[in-house]
TORDOFI-885212 format. One record per residue (C-alpha): residue in three letters; x, y, z. Coordinates in pm, whole numbers. Layout:
+------+--------+--------+--------+
: resn :     px :     py :     pz :
+------+--------+--------+--------+
:  Ala :      X :      Y :      Z :
...
+------+--------+--------+--------+
END
This chain:
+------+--------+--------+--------+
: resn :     px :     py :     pz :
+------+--------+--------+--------+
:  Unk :  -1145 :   2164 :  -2996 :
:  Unk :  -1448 :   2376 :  -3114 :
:  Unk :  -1408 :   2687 :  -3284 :
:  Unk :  -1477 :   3010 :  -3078 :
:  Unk :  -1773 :   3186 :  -3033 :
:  Unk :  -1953 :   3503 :  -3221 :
:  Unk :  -1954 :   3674 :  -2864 :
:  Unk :  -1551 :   3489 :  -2816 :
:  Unk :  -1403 :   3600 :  -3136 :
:  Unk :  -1575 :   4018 :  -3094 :
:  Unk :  -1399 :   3984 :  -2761 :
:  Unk :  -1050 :   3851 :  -2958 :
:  Unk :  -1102 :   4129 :  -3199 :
:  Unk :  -1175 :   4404 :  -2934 :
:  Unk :   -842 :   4303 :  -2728 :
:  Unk :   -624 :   4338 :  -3021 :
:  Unk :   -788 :   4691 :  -3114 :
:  Unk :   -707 :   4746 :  -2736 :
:  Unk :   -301 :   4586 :  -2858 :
:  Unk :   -246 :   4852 :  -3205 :
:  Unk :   -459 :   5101 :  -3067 :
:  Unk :   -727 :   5119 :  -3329 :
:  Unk :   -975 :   5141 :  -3058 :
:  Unk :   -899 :   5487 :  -2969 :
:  Unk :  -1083 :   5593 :  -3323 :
:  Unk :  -1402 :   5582 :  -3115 :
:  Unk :  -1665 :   5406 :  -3333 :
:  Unk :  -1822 :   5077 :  -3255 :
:  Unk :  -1877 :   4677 :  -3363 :
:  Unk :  -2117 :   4503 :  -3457 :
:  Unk :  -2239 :   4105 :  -3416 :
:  Unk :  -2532 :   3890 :  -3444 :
:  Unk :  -2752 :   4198 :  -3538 :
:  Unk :  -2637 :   4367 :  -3240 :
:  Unk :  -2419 :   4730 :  -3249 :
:  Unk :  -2209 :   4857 :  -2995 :
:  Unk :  -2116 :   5200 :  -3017 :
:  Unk :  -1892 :   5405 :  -2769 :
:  Unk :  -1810 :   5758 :  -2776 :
:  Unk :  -1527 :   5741 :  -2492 :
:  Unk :  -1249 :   5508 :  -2327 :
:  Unk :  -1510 :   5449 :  -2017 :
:  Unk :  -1762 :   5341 :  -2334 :
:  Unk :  -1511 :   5126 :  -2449 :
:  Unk :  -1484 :   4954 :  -2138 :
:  Unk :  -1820 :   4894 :  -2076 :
:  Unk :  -1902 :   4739 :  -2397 :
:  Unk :  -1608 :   4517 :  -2342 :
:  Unk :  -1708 :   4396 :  -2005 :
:  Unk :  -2055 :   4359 :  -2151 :
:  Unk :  -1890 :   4133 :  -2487 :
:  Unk :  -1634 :   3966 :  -2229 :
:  Unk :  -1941 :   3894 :  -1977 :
:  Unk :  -2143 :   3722 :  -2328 :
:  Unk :  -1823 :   3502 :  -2448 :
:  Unk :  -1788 :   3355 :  -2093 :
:  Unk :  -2171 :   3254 :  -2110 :
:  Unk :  -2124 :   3125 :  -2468 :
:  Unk :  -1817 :   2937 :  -2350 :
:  Unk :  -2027 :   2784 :  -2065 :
:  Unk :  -1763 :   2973 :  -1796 :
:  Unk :  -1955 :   3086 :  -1491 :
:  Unk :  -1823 :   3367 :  -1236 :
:  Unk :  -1725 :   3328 :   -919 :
:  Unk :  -2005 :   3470 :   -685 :
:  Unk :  -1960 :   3541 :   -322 :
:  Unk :  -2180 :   3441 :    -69 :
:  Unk :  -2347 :   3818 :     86 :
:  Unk :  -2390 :   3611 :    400 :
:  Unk :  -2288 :   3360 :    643 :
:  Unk :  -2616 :   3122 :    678 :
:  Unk :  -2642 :   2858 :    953 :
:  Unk :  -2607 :   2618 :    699 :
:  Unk :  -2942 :   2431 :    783 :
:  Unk :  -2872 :   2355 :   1134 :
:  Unk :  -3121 :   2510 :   1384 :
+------+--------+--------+--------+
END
């Protein structure tokens, strides 16, 4: 098994802040020349949807992706 990620171990590390509650300090990471910075728990969240949405990519996971519409599937 391959090692994780840059995008998969920021995500790791972000969680665990979430766990002991360092997160609540309000600051911000940075990775691969890249710096996050939030100012508030919404902030927080965003940036770790956005990190979360980048490990799943680098993991090769896709999302699930409802169809908006019911087609007729080709048939006339």
């Amino acid at each position: 098994m391959q090692s994780p990620g840059i995008w998969r171990k920021l995500h790791n590390k972000m969680l665990a802040a979430m766990e002991n509650g360092s997160f609540m300090q309000f600051s911000g990471y940075t990775v691969a020349g890249l710096t996050f910075n939030y100012r508030s728990l919404s902030e927080f969240w965003e940036v770790l949807a956005d990190v979360e949405a980048r490990a799943d990519m680098e993991d090769g996971v896709t999302r699930y992706q409802g169809r908006r519409y019911a087609g007729q599937g080709g048939r006339g």
